[in-house]
N, C-alpha and C positions, 0 to 999 in steps of 0.2 A: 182601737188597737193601733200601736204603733208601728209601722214597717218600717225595712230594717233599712233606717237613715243612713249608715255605714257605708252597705251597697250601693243605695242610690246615690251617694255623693262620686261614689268611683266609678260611677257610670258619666259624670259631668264629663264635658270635656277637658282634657289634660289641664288646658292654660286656667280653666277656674279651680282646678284641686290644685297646681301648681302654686297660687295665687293666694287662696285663702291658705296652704301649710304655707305659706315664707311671714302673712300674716301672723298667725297664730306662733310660729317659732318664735318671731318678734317679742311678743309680748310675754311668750314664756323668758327668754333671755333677760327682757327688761324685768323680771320676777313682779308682774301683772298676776300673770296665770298661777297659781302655787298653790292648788289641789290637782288630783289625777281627774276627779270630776268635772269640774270647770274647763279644765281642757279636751276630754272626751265630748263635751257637748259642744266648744267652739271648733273642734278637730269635724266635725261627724255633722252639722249642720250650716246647710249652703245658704249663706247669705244673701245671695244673687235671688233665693226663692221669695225673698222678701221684700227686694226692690225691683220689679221687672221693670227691664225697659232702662236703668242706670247702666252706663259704662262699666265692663266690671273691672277695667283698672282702679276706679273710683270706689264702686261696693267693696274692694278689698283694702283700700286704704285705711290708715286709720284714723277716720274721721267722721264727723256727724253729716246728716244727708238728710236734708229737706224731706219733710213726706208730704204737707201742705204748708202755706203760706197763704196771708190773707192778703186783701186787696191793696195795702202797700208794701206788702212785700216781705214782711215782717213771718218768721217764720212762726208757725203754731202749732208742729208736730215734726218728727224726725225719727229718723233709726240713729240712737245714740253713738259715740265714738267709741269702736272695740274697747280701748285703755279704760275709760269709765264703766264702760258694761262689765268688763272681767275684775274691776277693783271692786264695784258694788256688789255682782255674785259674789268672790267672795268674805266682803262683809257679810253678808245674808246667812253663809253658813249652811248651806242645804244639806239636806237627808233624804235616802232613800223614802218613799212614803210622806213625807210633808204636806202639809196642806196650805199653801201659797195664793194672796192676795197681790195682783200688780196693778198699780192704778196710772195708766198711760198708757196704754197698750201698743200706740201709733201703727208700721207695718208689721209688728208680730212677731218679727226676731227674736226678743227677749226675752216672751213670751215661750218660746221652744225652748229656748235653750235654759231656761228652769224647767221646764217639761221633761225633758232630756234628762236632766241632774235627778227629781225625784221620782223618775220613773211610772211603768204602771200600778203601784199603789201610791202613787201621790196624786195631789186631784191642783189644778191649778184656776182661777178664776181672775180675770184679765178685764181692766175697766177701760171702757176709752167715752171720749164725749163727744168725740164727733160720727155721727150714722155713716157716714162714706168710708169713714177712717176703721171703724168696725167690721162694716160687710168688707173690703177689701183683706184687712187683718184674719179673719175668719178663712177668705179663700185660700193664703197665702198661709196657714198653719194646716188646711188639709194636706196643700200644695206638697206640705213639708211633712206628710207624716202625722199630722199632730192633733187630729181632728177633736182629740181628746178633752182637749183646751176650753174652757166655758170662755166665750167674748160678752161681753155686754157691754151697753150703748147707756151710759148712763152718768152719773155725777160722781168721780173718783171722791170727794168730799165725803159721800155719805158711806164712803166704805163698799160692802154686799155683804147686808146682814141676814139675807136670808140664807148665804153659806157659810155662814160664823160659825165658831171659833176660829183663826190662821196659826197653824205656826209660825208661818212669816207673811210680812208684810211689807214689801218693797214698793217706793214710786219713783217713777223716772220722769217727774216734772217736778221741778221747784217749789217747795211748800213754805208760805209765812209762817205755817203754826202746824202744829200738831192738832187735829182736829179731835173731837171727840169720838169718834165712830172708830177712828181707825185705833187710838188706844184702848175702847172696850170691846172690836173686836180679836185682840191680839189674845194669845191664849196665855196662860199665867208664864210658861218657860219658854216665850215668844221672843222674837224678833223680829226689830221694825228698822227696816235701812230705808233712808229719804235726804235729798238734799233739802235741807233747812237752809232759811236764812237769818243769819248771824248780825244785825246792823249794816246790811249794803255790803256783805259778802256771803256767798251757797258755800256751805258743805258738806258732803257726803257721811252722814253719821249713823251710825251702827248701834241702835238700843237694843235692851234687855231688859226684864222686869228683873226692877229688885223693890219687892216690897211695895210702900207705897210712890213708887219714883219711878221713873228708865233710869237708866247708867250707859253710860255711852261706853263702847267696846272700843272705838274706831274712829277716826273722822281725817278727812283730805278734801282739798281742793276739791271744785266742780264746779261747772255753770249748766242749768239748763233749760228748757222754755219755761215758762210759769205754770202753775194752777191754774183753769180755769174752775168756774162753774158757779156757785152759792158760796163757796171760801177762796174765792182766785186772791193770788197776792197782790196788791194793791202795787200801779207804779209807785215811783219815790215819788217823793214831796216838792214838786218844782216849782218854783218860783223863779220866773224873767226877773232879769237884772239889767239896767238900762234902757234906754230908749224904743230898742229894737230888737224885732225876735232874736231865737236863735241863740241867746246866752241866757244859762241859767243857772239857779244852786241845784243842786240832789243833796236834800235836808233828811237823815238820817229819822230824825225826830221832830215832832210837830213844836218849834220852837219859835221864839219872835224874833226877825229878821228885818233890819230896814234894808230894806233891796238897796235905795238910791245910795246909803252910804258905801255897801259890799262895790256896787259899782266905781263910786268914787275914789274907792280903796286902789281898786283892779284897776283903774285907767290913770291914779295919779304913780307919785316915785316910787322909785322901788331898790331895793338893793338887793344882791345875792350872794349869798353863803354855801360853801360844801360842808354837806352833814357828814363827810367823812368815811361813809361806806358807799361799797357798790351793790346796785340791787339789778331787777329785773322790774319792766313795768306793769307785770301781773302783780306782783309785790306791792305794791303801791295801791294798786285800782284796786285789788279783790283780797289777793292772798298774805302771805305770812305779817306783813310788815301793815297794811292796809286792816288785818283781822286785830294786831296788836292795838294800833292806834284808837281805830273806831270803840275799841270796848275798854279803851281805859280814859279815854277824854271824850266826853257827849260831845263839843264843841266839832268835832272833826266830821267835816259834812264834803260833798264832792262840788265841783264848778266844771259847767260843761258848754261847747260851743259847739252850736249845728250849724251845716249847709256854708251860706258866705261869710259866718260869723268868724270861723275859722282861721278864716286871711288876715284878719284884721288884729289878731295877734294878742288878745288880752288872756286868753287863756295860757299860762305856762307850757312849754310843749315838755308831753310826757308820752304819750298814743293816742294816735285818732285811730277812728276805726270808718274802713272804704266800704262800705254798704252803699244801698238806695238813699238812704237821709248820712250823709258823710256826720262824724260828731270827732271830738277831741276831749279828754275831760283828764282830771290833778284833783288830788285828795288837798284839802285847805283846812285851816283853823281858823275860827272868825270868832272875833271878839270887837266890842264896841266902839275902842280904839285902833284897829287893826287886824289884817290879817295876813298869814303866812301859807305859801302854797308847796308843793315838793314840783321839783321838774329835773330836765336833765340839766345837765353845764352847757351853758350858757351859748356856746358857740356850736349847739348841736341840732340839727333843722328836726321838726315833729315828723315822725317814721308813721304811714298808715298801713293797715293791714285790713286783711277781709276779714271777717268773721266765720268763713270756712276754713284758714289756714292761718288765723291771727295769730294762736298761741302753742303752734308746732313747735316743737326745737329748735327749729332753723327761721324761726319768724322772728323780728325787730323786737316783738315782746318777750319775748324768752332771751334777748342778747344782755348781758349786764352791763352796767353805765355806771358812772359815779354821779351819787346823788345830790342834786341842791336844794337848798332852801331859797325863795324869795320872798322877802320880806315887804308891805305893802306899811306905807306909814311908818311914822317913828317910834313907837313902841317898840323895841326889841326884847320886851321879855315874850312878847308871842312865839315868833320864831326862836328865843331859846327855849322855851315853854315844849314846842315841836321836838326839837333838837334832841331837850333829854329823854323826850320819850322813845326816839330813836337810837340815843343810847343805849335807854337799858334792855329795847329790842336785843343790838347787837352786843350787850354783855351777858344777855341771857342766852347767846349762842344763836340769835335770829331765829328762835324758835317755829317752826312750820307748823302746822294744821295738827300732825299728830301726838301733838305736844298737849294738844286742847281737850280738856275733859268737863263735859256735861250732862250736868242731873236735870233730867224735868220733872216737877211738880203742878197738880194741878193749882190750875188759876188763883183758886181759894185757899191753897196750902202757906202759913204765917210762917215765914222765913227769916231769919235772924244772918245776912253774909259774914264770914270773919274776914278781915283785911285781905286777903289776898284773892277774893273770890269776885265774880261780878254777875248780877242780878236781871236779866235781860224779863221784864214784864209783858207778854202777852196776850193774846184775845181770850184763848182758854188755857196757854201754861205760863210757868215759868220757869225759866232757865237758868240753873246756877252755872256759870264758867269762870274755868280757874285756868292756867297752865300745868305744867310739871310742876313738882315742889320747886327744882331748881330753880325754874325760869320765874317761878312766881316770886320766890322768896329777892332774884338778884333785882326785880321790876318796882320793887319795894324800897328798895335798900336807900 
């Protein structure tokens, strides 16, 4: 049974109800929050009860929070960023009474705060993989009220079939695929929200059965820690380049590469061109402009430079990122004669940021810049090759994430694409994406 969250929270002291409402007003404003639901359970459940011992200037921020990290450092669980937890609630769609599978559970938060949304006739069941990360999660939802919560300590992968069917089915770790457990236990007028990956970019997508397929309702930006377990997503495809650690490709696909020429490419001449628009360097690395690329040229793979490799300058500067293992990395096209990288103009030093406040508003990656091309080798139809595909990016209106629509099919379903569609092959589906008609028909033209 629940007690009444309400009470207890206006029992905190001032500065944390203070704190979490300028919070939650936030993301109502920034139109985040946009049910009364979704807001009554971030209004009505303290956050602070899920991170004991964090500063609560920081638990009310809005941003992601370590919950464990392994032995280099490298994060492997968190309490999500508010912004991503109230977009993905509500993708989800919840209803009084639902019956909700979450597979991540980390400290528990999100875990309530669906608990919150479908009340006591809705039953919630909550996966996590790691035994610490469980028993804590467990204390920290009595803590809250919420004892109601099923936890289990076990492999987000194989779903929990023994409380199957779900109405919904959300995970808040990065999935390569859609596994099979988690679409047979979804109920026929189900819903499954998960950050998928898209060719070396996560996005937040929102399915529904239609028939023999999902339909995607929804999809935006996200980053989040990976999969672990029997289906963890595999790092990308790296292969060193040069002599010396610390430079390498992120090969989207398993493709044939001669390192030493990419090398020879990247340390011999070069020239640079403005591609004419300005962007942001999330654009580039993950989102709108980096999503277009990657799924309309296979070629379009990433080049990245760790630790002292950095200084030494062969990498284009576009963002590094200031962690334990410092990295820099530029989206590139590589072909056999050459290859083309995107970076900033030319006379602008590489900007690094943390990866707790990398991609804030007010961080170097979120600032816009005018974009270039550098061209490696004298082939110039590569970098125009780039060029127009960054065209028709910007004559499609720079189409963003929810422009993007996606059907899966299972693995074995014989698929015929029409021109304007793109065919993304999987371990157990397949993924048909297309844009708008608009964006699709001008990417064409």
């Amino acid at each position: 049974m629940n007690i009444d969250v309400q009470n207890e929270s206006n029992s905190d002291p001032p500065d944390t109800v203070a704190l979490n409402r300028a919070l939650i007003d936030d993301l109502k404003q920034k139109d985040l929050i946009k049910t009364p639901r979704v807001e009554a359970a971030f209004r009505e459940i303290p956050r602070h009860l899920f991170l004991p011992g964090v500063p609560l200037e920081e638990v009310y921020s809005d941003r992601a929070i370590s919950a464990k990290q392994d032995s280099e450092g490298k994060w492997i669980s968190s309490s999500s960023q508010p912004t991503i937890m109230a977009i993905m609630l509500e993708q989800l769609g919840l209803e009084p009474g639902h019956k909700v599978l979450e597979i991540g559970t980390g400290p528990g938060y999100n875990a309530a705060l669906i608990a919150h949304i479908v009340g006591e006739t809705g039953q919630v069941v909550t996966v996590e993989i790691e035994e610490d990360l469980a028993r804590a999660a467990r204390e920290h939802l009595v803590a809250a009220g919420f004892e109601q919560v099923q936890v289990l300590c076990a492999d987000g992968g194989y779903g929990a079939p023994d409380a199957a069917p779900f109405d919904r089915i959300i995970l808040t770790v990065g999935a390569p695929d859609i596994t099979p457990a988690w679409w047979n236990q979804l109920k026929v007028e189900g819903r499954l929200v998960l950050p998928l990956l898209l060719r070396g970019s996560m996005k937040s997508i929102a399915f529904e059965q239609a028939g023999d397929h999902l339909r995607s309702l929804s999809v935006t930006d996200c980053g989040f820690i990976p999969l672990r377990g029997d289906f963890a997503m595999t790092q990308p495809n790296r292969i060193q380049i040069g002599p010396d650690p610390g430079l390498y490709l992120e090969l989207m696909d398993k493709v044939a590469i001669d390192s030493d020429t990419v090398y020879a490419q990247l340390t011999g001449p070069s020239k640079d061109w403005t591609a004419g628009v300005d962007v942001k360097a999330w654009d580039v690395l993950g989102g709108t402009l980096w999503t277009w690329l990657a799924l309309h040229d296979p070629q379009i793979h990433r080049v990245v430079a760790e630790g002292e490799m950095i200084d030494r300058n062969i990498v284009p500067p576009l963002l590094g990122i200031d962690a334990r293992q410092k990295s820099s990395a530029t989206a590139v096209l590589i072909e056999k004669t050459g290859l083309a990288a995107l970076m900033r103009p030319p006379d602008q030093s590489l900007p690094m940021v943390t990866p707790e406040l990398g991609f804030l508003p007010d961080s170097p990656a979120n600032q816009p810049f005018s974009l270039f091309i550098r061209q490696f080798g004298p082939d110039k139809s590569i970098s125009q090759r780039l060029l127009a595909q960054i065209q028709a990016w910007r004559a499609a209106g720079s189409p963003s994430s929810e422009a993007i629509q996606v059907r899966v099919y299972r693995r074995d379903f014989d698929y015929e694409p029409s021109g304007s569609e793109v065919v993304l092959e999987k371990e157990w589906t397949k993924l048909v994406i297309q844009w708008s008609a608009a964006a699709s028909r001008l990417s064409h033209n």
